[in-house]
Backbone bond lengths (Angstrom), bond angles and torsions (degrees), N, CA, C in turn:
res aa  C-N    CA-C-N  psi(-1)  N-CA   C-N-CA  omega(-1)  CA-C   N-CA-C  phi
1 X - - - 1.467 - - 1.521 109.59 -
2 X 1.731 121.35 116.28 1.301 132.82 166.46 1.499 110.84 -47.39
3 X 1.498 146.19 73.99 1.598 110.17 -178.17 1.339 113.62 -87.42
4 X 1.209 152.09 42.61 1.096 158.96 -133.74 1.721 94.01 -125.28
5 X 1.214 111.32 -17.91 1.561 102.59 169.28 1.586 113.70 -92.39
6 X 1.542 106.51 -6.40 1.427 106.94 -174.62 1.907 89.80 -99.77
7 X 1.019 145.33 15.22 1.467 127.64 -171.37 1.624 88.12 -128.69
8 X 1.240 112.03 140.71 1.268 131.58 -178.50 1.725 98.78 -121.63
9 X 1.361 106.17 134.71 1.479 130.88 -150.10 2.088 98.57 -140.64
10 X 1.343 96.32 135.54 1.754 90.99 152.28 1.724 95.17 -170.55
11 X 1.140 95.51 142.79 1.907 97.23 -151.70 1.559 141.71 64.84
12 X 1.454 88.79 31.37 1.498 94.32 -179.40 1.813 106.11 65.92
13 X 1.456 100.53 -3.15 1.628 105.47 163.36 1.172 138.02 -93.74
14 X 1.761 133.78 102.32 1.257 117.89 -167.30 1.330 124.83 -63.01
15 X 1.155 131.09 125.92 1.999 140.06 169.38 1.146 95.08 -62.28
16 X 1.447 119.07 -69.77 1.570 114.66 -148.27 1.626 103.70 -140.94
17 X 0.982 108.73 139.84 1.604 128.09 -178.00 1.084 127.55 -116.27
18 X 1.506 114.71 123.94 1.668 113.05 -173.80 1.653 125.02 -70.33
19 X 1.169 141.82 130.57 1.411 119.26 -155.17 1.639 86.20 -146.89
20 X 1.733 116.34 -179.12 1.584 125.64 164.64 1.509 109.20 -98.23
21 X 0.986 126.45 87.77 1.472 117.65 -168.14 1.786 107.66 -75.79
22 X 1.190 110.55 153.11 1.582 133.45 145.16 1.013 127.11 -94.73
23 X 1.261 120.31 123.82 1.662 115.46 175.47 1.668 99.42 -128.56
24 X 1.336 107.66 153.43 1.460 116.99 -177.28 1.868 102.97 -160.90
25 X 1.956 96.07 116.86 1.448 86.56 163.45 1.010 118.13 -121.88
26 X 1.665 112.63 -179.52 2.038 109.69 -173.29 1.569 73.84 -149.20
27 X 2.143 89.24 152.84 1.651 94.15 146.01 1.267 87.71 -127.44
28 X 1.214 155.96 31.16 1.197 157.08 -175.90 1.787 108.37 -50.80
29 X 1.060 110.45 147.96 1.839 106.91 -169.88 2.012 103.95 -57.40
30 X 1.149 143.51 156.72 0.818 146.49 156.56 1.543 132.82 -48.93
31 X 1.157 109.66 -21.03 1.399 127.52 -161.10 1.833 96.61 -91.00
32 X 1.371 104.38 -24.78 1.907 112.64 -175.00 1.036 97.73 -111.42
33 X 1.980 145.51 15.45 1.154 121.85 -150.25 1.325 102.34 -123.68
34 X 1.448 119.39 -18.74 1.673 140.04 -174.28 1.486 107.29 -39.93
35 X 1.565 116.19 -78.66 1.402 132.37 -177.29 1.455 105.72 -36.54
36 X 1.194 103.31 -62.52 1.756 105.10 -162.95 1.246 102.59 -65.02
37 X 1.402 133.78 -33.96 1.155 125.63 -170.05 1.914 120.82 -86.81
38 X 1.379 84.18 -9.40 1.567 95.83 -173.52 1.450 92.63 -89.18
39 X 1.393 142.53 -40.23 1.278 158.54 -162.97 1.767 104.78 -85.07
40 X 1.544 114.95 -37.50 1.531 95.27 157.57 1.754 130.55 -71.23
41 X 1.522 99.31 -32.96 1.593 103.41 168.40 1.389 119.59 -57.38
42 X 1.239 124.70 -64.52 1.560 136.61 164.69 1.668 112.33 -27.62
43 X 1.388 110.36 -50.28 1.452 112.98 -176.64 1.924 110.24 -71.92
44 X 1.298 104.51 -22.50 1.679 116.34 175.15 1.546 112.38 -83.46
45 X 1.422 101.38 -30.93 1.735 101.61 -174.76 1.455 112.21 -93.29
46 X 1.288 127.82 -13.53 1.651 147.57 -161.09 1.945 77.79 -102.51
47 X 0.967 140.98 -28.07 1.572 135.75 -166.55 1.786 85.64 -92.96
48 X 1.376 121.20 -72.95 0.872 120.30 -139.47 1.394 120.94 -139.98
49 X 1.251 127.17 9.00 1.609 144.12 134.16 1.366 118.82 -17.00
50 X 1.040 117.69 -33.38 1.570 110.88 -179.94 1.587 109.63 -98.07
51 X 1.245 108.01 14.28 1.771 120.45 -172.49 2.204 91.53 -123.56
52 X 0.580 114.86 -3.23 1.925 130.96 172.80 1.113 99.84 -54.13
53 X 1.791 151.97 140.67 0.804 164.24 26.54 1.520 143.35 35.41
54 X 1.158 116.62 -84.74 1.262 130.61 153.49 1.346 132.41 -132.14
55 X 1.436 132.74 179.59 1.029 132.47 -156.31 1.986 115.95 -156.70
56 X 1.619 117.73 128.05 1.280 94.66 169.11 1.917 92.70 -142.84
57 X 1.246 97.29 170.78 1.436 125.66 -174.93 1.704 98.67 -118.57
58 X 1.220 97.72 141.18 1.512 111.01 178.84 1.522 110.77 -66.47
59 X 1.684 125.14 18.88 1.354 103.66 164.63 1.414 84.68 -143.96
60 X 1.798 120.66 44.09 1.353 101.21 -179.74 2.009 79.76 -116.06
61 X 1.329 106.89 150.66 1.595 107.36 152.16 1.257 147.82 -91.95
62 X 1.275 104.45 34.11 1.228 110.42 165.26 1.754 95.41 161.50
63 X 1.503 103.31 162.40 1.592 112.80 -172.21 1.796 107.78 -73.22
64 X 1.232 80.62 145.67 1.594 120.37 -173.57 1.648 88.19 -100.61
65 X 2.244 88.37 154.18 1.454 79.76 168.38 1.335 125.91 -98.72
66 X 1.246 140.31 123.70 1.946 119.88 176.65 1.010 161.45 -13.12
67 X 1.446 115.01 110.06 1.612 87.47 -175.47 1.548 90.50 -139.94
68 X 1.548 123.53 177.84 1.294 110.63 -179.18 1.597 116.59 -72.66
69 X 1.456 130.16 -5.15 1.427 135.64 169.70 1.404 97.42 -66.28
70 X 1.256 142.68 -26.11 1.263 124.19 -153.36 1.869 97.98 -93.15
71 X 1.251 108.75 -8.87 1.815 102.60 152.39 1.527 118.63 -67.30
72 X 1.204 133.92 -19.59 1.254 139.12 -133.73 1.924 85.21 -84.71
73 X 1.056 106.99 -23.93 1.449 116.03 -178.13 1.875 121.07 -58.24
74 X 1.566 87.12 -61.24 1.640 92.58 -171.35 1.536 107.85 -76.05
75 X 1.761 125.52 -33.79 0.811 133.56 162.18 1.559 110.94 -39.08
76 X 1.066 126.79 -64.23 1.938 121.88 166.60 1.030 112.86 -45.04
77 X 1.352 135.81 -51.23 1.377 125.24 -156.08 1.899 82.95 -73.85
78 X 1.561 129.42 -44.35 1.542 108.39 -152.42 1.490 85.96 -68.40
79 X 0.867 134.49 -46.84 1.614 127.86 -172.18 1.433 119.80 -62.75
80 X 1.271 135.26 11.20 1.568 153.77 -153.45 1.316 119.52 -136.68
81 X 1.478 130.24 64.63 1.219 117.53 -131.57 1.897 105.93 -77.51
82 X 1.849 102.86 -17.04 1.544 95.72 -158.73 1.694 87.03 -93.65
83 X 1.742 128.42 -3.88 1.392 96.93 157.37 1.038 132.10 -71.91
84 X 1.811 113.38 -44.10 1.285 101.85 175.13 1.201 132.06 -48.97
85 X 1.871 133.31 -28.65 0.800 125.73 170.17 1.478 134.47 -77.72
86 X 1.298 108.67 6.07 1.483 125.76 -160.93 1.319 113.25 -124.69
87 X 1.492 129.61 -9.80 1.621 119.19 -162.72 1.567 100.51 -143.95
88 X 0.979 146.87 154.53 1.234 152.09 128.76 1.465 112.17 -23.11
89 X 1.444 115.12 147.61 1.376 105.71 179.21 1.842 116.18 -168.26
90 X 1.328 93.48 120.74 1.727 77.78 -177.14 1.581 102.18 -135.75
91 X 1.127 126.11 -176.09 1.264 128.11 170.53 1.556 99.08 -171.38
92 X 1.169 114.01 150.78 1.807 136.90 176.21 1.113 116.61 -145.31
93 X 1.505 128.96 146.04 1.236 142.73 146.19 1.366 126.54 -153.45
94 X 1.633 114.11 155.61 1.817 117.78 -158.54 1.365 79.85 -144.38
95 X 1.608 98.86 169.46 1.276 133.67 159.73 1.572 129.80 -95.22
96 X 1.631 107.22 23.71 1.333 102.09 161.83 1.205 157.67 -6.67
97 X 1.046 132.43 136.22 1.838 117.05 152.14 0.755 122.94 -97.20
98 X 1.887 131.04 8.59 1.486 112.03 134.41 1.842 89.05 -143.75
99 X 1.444 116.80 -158.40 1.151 122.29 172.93 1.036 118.24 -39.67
100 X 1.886 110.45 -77.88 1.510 98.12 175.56 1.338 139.17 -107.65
101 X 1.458 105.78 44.44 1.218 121.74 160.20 2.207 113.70 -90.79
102 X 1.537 79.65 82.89 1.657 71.36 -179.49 1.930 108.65 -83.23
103 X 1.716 88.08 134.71 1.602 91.53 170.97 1.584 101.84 -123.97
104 X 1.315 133.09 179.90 1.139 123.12 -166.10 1.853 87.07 -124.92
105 X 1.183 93.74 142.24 1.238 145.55 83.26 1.747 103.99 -110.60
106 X 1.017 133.16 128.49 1.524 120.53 -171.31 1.586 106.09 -164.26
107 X 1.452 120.12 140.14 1.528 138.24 -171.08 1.289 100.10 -137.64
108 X 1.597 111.51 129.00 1.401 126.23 157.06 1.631 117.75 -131.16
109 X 1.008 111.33 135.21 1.928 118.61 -167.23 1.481 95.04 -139.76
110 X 1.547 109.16 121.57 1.060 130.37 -178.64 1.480 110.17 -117.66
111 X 1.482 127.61 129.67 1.632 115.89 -166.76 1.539 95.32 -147.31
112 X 1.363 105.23 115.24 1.640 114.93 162.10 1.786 100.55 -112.70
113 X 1.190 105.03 76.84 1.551 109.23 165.71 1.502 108.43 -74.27
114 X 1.376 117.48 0.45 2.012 111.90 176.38 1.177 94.59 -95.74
115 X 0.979 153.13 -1.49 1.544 135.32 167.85 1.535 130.18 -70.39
116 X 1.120 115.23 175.07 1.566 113.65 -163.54 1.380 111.76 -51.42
117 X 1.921 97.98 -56.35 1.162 113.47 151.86 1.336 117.77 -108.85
118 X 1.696 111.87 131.68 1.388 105.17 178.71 1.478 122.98 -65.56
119 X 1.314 117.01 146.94 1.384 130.88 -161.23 1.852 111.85 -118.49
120 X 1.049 123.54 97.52 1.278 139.80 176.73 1.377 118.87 -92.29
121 X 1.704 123.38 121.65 1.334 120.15 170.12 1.594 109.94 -132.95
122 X 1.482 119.98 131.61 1.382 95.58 -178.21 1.994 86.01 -150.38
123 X 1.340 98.95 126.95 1.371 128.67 176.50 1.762 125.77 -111.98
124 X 1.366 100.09 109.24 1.784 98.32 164.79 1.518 107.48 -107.85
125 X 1.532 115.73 133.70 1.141 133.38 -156.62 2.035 76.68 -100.40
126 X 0.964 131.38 119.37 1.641 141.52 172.62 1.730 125.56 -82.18
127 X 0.767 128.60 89.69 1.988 121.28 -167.80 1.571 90.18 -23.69
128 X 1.384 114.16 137.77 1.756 141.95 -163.06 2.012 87.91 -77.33
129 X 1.478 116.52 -30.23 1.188 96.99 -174.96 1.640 117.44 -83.65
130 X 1.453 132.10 7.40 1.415 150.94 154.70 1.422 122.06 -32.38
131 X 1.387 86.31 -44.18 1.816 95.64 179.34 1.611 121.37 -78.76
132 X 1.779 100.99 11.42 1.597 101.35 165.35 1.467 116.21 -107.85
133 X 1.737 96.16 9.51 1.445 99.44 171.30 1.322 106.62 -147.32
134 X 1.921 94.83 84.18 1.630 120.95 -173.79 1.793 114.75 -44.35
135 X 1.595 107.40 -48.96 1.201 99.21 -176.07 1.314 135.96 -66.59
136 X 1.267 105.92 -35.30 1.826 130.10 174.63 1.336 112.99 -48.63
137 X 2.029 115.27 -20.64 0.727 113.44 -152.51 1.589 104.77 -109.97
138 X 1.766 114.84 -22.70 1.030 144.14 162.14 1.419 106.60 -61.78
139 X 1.439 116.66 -31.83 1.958 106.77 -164.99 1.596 76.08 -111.26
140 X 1.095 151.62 36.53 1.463 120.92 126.45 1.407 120.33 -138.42
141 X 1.856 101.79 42.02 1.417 108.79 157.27 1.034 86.47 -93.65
142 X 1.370 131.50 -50.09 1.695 130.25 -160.40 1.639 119.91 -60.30
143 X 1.423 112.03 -21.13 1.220 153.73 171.84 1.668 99.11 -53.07
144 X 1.565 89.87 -69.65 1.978 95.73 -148.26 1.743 91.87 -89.49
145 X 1.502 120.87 11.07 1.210 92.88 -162.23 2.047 86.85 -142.11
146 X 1.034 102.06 38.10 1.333 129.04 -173.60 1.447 103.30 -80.50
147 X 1.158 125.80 -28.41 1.700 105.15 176.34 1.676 91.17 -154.44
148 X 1.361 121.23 27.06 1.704 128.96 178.96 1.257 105.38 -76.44
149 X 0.987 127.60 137.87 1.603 128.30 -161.00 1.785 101.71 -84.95
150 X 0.972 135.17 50.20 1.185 137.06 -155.04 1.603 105.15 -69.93
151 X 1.439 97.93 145.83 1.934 116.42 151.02 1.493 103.47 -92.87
152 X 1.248 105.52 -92.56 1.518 109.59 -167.49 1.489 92.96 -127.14
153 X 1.728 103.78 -170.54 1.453 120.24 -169.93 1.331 119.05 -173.36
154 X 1.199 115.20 -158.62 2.053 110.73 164.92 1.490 93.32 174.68
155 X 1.433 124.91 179.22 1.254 134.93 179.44 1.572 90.81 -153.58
156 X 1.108 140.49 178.49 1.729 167.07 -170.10 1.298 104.70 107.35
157 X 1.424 102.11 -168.02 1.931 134.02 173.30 1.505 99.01 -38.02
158 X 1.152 102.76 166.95 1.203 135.26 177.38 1.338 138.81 155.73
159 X 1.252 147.60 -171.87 1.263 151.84 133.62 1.169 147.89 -91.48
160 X 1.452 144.17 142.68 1.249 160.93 100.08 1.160 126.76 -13.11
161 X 1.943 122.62 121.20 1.473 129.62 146.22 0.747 138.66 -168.35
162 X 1.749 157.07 -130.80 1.052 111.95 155.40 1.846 102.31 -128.70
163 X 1.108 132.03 152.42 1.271 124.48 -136.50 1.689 83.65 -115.92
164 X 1.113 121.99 -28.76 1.823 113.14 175.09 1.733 114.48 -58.67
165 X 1.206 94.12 -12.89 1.841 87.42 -162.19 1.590 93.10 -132.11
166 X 1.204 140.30 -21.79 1.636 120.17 -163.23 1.707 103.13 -152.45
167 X 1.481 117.80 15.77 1.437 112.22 168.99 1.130 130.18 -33.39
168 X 1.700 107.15 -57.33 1.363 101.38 -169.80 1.634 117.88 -67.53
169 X 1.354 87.82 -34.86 1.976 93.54 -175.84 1.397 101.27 -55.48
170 X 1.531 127.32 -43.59 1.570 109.53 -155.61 1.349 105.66 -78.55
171 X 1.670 119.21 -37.58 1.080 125.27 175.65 1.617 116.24 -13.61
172 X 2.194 94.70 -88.60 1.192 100.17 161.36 1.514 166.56 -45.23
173 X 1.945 99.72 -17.03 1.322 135.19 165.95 1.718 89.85 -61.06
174 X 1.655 112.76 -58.73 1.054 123.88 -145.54 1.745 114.05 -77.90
175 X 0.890 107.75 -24.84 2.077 121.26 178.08 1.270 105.13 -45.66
176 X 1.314 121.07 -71.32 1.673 138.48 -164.15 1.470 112.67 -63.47
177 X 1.697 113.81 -14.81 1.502 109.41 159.14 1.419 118.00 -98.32
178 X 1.369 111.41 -16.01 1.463 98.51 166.98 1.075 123.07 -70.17
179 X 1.616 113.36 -44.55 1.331 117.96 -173.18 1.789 113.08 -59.73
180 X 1.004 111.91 -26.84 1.283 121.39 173.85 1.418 104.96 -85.13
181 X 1.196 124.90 -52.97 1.580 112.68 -175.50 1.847 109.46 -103.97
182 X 1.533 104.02 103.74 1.584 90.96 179.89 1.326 121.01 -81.96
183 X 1.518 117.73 13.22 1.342 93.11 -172.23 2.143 83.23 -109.92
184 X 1.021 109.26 44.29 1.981 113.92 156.90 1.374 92.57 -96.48
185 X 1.352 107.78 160.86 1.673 133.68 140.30 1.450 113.62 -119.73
186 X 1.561 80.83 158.77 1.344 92.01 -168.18 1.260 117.62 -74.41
187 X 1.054 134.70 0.87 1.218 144.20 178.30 1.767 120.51 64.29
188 X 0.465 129.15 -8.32 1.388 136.58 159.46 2.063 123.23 -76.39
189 X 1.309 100.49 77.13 1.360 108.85 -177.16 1.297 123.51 -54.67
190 X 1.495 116.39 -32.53 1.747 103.89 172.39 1.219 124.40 -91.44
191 X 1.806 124.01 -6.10 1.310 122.91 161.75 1.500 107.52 -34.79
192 X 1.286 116.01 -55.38 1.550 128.60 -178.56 1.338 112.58 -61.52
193 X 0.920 128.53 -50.83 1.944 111.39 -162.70 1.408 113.96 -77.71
194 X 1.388 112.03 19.84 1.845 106.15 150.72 1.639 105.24 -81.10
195 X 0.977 113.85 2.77 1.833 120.76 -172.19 1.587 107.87 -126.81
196 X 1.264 105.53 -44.04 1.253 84.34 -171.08 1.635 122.45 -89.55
197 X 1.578 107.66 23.93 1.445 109.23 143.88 1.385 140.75 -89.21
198 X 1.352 97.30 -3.19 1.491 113.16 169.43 1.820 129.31 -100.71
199 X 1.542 80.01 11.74 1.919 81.59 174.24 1.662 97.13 157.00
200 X 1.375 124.67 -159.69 1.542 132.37 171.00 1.476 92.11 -78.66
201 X 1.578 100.54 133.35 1.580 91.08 -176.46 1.896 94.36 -119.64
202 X 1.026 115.12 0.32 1.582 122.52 172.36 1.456 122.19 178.69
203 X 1.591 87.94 129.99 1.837 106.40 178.91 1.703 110.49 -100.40
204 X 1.801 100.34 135.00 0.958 101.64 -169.60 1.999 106.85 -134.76
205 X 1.053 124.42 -130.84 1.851 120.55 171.22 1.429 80.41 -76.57
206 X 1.437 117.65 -60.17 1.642 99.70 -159.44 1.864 87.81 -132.29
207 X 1.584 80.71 133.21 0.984 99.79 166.41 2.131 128.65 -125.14
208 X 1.101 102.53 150.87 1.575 98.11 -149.90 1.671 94.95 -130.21
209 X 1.653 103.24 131.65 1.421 135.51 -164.38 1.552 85.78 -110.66
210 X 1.547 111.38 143.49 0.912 135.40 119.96 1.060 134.77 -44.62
211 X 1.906 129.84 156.15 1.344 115.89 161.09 1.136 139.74 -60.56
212 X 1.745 104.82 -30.77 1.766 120.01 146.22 1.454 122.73 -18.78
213 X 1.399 90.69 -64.78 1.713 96.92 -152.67 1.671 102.84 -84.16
214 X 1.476 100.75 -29.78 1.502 106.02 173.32 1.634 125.80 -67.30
215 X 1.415 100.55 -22.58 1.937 101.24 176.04 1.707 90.83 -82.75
216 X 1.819 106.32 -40.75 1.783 77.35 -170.80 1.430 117.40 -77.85
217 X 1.214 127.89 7.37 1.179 124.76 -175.72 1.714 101.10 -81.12
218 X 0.989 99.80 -31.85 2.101 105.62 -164.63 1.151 110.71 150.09
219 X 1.353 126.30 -42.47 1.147 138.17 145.09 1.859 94.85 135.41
220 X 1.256 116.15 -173.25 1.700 99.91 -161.98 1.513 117.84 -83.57
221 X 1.707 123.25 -24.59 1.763 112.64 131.85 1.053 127.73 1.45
222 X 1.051 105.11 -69.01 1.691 115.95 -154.62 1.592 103.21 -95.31
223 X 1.315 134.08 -58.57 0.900 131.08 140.52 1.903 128.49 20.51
224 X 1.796 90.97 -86.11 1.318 112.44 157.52 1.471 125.61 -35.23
225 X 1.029 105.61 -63.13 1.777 131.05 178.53 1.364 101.39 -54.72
226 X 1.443 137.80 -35.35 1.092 148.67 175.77 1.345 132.24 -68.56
227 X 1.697 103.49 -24.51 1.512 104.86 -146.70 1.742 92.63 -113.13
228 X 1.309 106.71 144.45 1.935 111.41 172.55 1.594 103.24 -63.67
229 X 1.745 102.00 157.93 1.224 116.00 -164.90 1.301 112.50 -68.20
230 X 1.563 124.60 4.02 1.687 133.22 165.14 1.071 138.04 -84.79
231 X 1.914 90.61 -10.33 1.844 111.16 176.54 1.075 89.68 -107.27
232 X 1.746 119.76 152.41 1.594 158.76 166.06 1.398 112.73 -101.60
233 X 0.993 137.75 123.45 1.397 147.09 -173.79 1.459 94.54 -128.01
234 X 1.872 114.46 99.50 1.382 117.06 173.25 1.612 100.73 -114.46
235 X 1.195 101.32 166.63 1.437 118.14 169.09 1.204 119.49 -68.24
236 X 1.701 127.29 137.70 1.402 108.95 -163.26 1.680 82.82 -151.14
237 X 1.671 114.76 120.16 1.684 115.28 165.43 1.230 88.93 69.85
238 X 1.686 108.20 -164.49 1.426 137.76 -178.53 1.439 100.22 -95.16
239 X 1.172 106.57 99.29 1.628 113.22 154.17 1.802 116.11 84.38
240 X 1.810 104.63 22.02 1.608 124.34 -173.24 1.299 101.69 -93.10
241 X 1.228 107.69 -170.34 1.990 115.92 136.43 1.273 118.07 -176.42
242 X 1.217 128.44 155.34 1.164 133.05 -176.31 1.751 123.93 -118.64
243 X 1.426 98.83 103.01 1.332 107.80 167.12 2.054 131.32 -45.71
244 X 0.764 109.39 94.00 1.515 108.86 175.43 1.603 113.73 -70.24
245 X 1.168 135.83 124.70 1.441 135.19 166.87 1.510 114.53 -91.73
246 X 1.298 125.69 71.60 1.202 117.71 -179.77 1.753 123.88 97.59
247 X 0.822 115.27 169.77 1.914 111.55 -151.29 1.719 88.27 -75.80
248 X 1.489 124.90 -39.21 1.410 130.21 -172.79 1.471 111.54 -142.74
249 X 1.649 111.74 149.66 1.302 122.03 168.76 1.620 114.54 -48.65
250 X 1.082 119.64 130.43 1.418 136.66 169.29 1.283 117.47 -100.85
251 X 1.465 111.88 179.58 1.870 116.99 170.67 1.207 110.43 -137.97
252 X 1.543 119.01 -29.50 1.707 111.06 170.91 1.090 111.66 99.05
253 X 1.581 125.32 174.06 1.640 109.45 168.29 1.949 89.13 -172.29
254 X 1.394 103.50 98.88 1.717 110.40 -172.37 1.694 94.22 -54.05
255 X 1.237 120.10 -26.11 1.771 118.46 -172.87 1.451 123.86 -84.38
256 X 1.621 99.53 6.10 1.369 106.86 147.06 1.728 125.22 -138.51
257 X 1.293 90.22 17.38 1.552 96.02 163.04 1.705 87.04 79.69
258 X 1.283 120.46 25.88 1.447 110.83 161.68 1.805 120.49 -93.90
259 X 1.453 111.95 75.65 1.653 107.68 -168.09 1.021 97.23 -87.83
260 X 1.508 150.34 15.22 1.529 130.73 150.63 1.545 98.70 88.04
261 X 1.273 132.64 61.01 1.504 157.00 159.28 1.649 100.53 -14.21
262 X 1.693 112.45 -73.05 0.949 97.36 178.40 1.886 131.91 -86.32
263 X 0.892 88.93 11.79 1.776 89.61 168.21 1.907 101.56 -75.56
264 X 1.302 112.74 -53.97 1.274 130.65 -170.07 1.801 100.91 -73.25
265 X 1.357 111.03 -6.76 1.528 89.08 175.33 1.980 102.11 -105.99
266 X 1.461 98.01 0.99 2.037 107.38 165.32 1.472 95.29 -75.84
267 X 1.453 107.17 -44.42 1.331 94.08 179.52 1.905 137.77 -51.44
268 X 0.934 89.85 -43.81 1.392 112.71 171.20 1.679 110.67 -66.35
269 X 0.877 104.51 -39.73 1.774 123.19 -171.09 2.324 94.94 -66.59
270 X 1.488 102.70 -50.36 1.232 120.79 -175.87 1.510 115.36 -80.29
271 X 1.564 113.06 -15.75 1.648 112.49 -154.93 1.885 106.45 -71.66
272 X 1.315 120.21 -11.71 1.515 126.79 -174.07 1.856 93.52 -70.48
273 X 1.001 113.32 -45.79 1.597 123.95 -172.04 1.481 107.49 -104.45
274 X 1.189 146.19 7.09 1.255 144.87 170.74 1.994 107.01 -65.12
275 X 1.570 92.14 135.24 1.843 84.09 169.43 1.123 128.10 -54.91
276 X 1.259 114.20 152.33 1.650 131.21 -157.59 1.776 109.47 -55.86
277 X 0.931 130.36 172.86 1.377 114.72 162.40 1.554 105.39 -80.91
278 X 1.269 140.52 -39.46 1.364 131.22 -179.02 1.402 110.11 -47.91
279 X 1.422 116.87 -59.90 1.089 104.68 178.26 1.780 127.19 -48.88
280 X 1.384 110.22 -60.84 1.735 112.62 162.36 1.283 112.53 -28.93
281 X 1.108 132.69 -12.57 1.883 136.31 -157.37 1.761 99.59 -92.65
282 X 1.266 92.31 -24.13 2.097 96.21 -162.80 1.852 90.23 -121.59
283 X 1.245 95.15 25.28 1.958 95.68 176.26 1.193 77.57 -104.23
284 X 1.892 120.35 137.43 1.523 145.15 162.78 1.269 123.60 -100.22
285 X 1.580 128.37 86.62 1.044 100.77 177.70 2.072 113.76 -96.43
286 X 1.806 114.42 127.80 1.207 80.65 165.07 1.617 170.31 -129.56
287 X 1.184 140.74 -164.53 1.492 106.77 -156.25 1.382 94.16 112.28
288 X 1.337 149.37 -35.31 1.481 155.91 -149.11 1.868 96.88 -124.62
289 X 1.507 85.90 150.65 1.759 94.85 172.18 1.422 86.57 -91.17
290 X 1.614 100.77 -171.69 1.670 121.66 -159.08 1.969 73.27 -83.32
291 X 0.958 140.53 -51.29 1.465 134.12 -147.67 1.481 95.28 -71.61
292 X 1.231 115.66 -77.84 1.789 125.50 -176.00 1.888 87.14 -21.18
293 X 1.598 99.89 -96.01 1.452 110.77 -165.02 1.797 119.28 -22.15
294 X 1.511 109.80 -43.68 1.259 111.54 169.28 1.770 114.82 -32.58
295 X 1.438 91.85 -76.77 1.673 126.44 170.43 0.971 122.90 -28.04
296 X 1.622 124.16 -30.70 1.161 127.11 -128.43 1.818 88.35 -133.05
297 X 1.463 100.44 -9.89 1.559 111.96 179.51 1.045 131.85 -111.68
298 X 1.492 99.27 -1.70 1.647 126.83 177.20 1.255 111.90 -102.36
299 X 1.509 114.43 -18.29 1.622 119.99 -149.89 1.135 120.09 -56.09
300 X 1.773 128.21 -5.24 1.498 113.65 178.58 1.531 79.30 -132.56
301 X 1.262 133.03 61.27 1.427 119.16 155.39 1.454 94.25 -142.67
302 X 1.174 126.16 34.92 1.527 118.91 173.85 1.464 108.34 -130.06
C-alpha cells in the first residue's frame, strides 16, 4: 500500500501521518476508572515506549523530549482518585522526528473527570503498516481494553498531527479524503465524546461496545446470531464486545462504489443504539459543510 497520498508534507516536513488508530471512551465515575485506565496506557507503552520521542502534558507548551519518567505523570493522576476527579488532564506522546512532527506510534488521553459527567478519551495512533497484521491488532485491543471501563470505541485508518501548530491546515487537506474514503477517521477523538455518550457514536473495522450498549443491544449471543458471515462478534473486557468488519481494516473508495459492505452491515447491527441524530447535528467536522459532515457521520449506519 502507497500511503503517500494520505501524508501531507510541506518542506520535506510531514504535518500529518496516516496511522491505525484506537479510540476508547468512558464516563464511568472516577473513583472505578484508575486501573483500567492505567492498564490501557501500560499495554501501549510495554508495545511501544521504546519507539517514544517526545512528550507533552496539558499544561506543558510545547513537546518535551522522552523518556520513560515522562509516564510517571498519567500513571499518578490514574492512581489519584480526587485528581482525576478534580482537574483537567491530558497527556501525549509520538515518535517524531522532531517535536512537531508527530508520527505514530502515538497516544493522546484527554480526562475531564470534573464534569457533570465525567468525560474520558484515550487514543493510540498505531504505525499505518499494523493493519497487515489484523490479528496482533485485535489481541491488543482486547489486551489494552481488558479491564477499561469502556462505553464505546472503534479501531481503523486514520491520522496523526499535531493540533497546536497545523489543525486547521490538516483538517482541510484532510476532508476530501474522508469523504472519499469512508473507511478514514477523522482523527480527532474528542470531537466525538459529546456523542458518544449518548449511544454508538462511530463504526469503524472494529468497533467496540460497552457492557451498556452490549446488554441493550441483546447482549453478544444475540448479536452473533444477528450478524453476516463477514462480521466477528468477539469478546471484549467484562461484559463488552467487539465487532470486527471483515478479516482487515480497509479505506474504501466512494469513486468506485467501494462503501465497505461490511463496515455498514456493523452499522446496521449497531443502528438501534447508535447516537441520536440531534446529537450528530453539533458534531463539527472541519473542512466539511454542515451537509457533507452530517453524511459523512452516518455513513455506515444507513
Amino acid at each position: 500500500m502507497d500511503w503517500s497520498k494520505f501524508t501531507l508534507k510541506e518542506d520535506n516536513k510531514i504535518l500529518a501521518a496516516p496511522c491505525l488508530e484506537v479510540v476508547a471512551f468512558s464516563y464511568a465515575p472516577p473513583e472505578a476508572s484508575g486501573p483500567g485506565f492505567k492498564f490501557f496506557l501500560r499495554t501501549f507503552a510495554e508495545r511501544f515506549g521504546n519507539r517514544l520521542k517526545f512528550y507533552r502534558t496539558g499544561d506543558m507548551k510545547q513537546f518535551r523530549a522522552f523518556d520513560q519518567r515522562a509516564l510517571d505523570a498519567p500513571y499518578h493522576w490514574f492512581s489519584n482518585t480526587k485528581i482525576l476527579a478534580t482537574t483537567m488532564l491530558d497527556f501525549e506522546a509520538h515518535a517524531g522526528g522532531s517535536a512537531r512532527q508527530v508520527y505514530p506510534p502515538a497516544v493522546k488521553i484527554t480526562l475531564w473527570g470534573f464534569a457533570e459527567e465525567p468525560h474520558f478519551a484515550f487514543r493510540m495512533g498505531l504505525p499505518v503498516e499494523m493493519g497487515e497484521t489484523p490479528n496482533d491488532v485485535v489481541s491488543l485491543v482486547q489486551e489494552a481494553l481488558a479491564i477499561f471501563p469502556l462505553e464505546n470505541g472503534f479501531c481503523g485508518y486514520s491520522f496523526v498531527w499535531d493540533r497546536t501548530s497545523v489543525d486547521k491546515e490538516v483538517c482541510h487537506w484532510a476532508a476530501p479524503l474522508l469523504l472519499r474514503h469512508p473507511g478514514l477517521g477523522s482523527g480527532n477523538a474528542v470531537r466525538l465524546w459529546n456523542g458518544a455518550n449518548k449511544g454508538v457514536v462511530a463504526v469503524s473495522w472494529l468497533t467496540f461496545l460497552g457492557p451498556r450498549l452490549t446488554t441493550d443491544l441483546g447482549g453478544r449471543e444475540a448479536l452473533g446470531n444477528k450478524c453476516p458471515s463477514d462480521v466477528s462478534v468477539l469478546p471484549l473486557g467484562s461484559g463488552g464486545t467487539l465487532l470486527q468488519a471483515g478479516p482487515a481494516p480497509e479505506l474504501g473508495d466512494v469513486n468506485r462504489q467501494d462503501l465497505l459492505p461490511a463496515y455498514r452491515a456493523v452499522g446496521r447491527l449497531v443502528a438501534p443504539r447508535r447516537t441520536p441524530d440531534e446529537a450528530f447535528n453539533n458534531l463539527q467536522t472541519p473542512g466539511m459543510s454542515k451537509e457533507d459532515a452530517n453524511a459523512w457521520l452516518r455513513r455506515f449506519f444507513v
